[in-house]
MMTF fields as JSON, N, C-alpha, C and O atoms, coordinates in Angstrom:
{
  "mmtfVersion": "1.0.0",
  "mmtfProducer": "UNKNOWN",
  "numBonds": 259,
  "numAtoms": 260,
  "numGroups": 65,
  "numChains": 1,
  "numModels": 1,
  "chainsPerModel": [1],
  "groupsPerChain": [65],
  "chainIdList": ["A"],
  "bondAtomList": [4, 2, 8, 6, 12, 10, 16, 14, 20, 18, 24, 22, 28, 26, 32, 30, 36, 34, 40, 38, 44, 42, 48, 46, 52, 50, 56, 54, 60, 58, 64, 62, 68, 66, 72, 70, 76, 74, 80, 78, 84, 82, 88, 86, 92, 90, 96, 94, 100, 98, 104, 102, 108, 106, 112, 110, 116, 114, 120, 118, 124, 122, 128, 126, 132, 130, 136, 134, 140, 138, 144, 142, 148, 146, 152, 150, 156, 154, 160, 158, 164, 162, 168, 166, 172, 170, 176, 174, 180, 178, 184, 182, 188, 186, 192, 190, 196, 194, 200, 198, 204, 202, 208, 206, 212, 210, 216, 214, 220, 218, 224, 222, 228, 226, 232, 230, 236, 234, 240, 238, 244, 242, 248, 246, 252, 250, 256, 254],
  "bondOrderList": [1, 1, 1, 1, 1, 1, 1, 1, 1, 1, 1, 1, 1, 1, 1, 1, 1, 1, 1, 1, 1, 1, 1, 1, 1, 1, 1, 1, 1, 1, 1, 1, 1, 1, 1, 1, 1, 1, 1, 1, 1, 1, 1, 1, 1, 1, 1, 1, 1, 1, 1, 1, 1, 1, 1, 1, 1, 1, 1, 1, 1, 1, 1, 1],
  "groupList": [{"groupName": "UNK", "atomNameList": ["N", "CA", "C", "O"], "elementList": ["N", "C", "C", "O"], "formalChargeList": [0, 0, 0, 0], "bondAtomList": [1, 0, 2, 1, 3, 2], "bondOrderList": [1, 1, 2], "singleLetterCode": "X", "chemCompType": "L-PEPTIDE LINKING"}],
  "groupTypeList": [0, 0, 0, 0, 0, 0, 0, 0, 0, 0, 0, 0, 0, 0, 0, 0, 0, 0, 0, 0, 0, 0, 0, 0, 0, 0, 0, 0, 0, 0, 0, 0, 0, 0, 0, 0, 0, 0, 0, 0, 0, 0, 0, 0, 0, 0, 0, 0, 0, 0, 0, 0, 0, 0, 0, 0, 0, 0, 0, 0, 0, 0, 0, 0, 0],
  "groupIdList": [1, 2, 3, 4, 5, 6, 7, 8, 9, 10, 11, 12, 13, 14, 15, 16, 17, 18, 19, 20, 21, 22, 23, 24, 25, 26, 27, 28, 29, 30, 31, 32, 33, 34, 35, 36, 37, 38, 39, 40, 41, 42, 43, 44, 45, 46, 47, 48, 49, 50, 51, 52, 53, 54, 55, 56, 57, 58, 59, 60, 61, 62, 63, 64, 65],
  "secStructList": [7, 7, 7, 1, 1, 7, 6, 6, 2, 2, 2, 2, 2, 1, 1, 7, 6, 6, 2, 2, 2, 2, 2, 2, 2, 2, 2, 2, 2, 2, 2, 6, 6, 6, 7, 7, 7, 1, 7, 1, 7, 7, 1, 7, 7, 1, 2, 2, 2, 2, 2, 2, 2, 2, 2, 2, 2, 6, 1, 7, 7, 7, 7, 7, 7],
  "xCoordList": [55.343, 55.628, 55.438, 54.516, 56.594, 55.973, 55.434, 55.47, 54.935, 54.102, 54.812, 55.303, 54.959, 55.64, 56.905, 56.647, 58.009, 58.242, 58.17, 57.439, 58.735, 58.312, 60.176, 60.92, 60.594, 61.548, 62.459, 63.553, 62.098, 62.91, 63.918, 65.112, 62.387, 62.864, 64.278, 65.342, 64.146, 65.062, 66.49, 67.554, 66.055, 67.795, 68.06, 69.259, 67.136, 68.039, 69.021, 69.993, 68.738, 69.606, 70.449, 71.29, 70.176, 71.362, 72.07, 71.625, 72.804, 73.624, 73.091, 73.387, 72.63, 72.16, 71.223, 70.829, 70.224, 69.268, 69.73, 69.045, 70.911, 71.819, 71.904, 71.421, 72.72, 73.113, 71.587, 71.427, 70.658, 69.394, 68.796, 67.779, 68.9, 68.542, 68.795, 68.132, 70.469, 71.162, 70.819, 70.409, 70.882, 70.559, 69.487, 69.478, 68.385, 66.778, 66.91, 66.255, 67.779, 67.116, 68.042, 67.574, 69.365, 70.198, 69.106, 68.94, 68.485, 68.306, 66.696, 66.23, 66.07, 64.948, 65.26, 64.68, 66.337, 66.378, 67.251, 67.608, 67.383, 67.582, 66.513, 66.298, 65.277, 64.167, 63.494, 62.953, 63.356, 63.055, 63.523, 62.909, 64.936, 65.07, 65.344, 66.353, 64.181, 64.125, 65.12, 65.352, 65.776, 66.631, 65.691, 64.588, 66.224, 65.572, 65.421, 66.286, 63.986, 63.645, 63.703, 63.624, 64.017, 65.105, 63.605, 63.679, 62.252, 61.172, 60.363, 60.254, 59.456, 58.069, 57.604, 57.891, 56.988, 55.927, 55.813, 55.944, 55.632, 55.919, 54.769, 53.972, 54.449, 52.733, 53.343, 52.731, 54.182, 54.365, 54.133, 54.812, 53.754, 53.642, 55.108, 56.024, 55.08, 56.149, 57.925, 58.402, 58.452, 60.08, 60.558, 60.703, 60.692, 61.177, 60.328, 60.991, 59.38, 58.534, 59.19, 59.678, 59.33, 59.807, 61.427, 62.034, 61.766, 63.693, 63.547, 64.546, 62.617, 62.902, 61.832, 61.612, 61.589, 60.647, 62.142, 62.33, 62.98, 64.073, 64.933, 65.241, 65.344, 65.953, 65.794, 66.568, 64.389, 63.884, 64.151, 64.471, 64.112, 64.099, 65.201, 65.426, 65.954, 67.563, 68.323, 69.349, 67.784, 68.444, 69.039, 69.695, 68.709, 69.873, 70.05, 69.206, 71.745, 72.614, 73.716, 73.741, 74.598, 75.195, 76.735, 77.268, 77.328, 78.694, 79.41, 79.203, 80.498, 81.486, 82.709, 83.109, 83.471, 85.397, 86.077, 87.183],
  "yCoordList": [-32.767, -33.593, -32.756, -31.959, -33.079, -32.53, -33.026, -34.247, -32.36, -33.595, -33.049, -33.904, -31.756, -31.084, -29.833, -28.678, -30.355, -31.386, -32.572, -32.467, -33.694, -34.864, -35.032, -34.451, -36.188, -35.842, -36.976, -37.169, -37.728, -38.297, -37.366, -37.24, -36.807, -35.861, -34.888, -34.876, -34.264, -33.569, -34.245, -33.909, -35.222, -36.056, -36.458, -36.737, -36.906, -36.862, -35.269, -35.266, -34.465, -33.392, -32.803, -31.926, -33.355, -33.311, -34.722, -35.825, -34.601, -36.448, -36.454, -37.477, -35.728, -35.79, -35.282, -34.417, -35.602, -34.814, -33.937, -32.92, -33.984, -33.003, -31.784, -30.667, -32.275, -30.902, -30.327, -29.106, -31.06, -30.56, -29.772, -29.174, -29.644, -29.122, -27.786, -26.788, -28.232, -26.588, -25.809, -24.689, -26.151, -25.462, -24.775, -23.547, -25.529, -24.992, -24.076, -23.04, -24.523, -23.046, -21.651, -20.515, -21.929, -21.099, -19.817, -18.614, -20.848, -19.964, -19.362, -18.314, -20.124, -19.581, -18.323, -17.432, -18.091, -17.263, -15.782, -14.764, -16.303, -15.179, -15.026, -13.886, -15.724, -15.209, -14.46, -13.44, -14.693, -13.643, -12.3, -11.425, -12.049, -11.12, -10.351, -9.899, -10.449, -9.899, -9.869, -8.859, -11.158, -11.43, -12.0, -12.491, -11.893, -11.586, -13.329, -14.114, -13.737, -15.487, -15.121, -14.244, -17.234, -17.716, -18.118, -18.122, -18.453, -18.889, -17.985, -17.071, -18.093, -16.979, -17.486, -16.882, -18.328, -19.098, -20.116, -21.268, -20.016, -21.346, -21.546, -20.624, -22.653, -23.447, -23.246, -24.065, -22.68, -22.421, -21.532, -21.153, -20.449, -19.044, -19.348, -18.53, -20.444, -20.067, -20.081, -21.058, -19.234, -19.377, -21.092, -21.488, -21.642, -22.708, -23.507, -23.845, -23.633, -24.389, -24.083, -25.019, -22.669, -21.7, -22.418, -22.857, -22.41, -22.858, -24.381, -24.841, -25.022, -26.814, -26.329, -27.011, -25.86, -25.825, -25.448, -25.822, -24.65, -24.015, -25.386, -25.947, -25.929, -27.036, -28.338, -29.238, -28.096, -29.921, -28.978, -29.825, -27.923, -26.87, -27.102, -27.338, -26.949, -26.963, -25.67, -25.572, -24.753, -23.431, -22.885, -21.845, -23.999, -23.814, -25.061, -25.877, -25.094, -26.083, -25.677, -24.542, -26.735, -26.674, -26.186, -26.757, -25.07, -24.848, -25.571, -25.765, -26.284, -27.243, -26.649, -26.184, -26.67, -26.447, -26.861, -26.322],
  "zCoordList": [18.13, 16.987, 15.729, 15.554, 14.725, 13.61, 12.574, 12.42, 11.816, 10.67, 9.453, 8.716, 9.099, 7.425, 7.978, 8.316, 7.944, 6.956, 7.733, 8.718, 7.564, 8.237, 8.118, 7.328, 9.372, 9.917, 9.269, 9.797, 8.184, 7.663, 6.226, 5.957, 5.515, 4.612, 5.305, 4.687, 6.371, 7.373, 7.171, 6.651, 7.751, 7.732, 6.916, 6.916, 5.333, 4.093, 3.847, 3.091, 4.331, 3.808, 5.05, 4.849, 6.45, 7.406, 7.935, 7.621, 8.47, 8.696, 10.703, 11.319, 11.2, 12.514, 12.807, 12.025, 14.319, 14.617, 15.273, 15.377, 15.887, 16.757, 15.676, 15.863, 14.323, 13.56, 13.177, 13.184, 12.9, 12.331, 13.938, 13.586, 14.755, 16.208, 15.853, 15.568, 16.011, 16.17, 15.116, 15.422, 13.641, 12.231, 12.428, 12.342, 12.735, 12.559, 13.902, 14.019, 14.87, 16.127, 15.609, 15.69, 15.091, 14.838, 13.949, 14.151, 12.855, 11.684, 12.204, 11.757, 13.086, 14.18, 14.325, 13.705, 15.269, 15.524, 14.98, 15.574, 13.413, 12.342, 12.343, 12.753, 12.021, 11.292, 12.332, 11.903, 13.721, 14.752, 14.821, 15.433, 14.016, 14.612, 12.997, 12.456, 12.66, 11.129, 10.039, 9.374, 9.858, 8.904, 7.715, 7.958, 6.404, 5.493, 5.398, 5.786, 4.729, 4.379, 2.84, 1.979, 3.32, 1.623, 0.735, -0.494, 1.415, 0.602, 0.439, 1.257, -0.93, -0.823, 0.008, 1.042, 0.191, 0.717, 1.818, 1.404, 2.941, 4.482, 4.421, 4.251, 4.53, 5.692, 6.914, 7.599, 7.694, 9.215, 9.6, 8.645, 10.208, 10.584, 11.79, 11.868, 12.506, 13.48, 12.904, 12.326, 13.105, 13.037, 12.931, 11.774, 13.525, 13.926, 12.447, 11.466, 12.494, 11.417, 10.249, 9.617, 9.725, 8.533, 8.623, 7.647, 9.574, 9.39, 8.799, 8.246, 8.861, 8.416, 7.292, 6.291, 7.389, 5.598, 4.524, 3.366, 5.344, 4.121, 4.046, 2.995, 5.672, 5.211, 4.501, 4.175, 4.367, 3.539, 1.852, 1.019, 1.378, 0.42, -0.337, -1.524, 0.858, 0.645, 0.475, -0.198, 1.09, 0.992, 1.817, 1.765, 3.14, 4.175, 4.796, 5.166, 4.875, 4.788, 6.018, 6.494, 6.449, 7.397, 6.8, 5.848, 7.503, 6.257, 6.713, 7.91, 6.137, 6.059, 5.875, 4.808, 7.214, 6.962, 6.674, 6.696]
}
């Protein structure tokens, strides 16, 4: 379970838990593999935690075609 961000904040800025799934593991696993982060500062040490801290942030977003 998570507590911050909390999972309503989440889906104000995605329209699914499906798209919010894929977003946060996608960008997980940028940040694993030493791609550069959009915040100074996470309360997460883990990847996955750090990807929904950017998305409640708003600095990463789902791109639209």
């Amino acid at each position: 379970m998570i507590l911050y961000p909390s999972v309503d904040a989440l889906l104000e800025k995605v329209d699914s838990r499906y798209s919010l799934i894929m977003l946060a593991s996608k960008r997980a696993h940028q940040i694993d593999a030493d791609q550069p982060k959009m915040l100074d500062h996470y309360n997460s040490v883990k990847s996955v935690g750090q990807a929904l801290e950017e998305i409640v942030a708003g600095d990463l977003k789902i791109k639209e075609d």
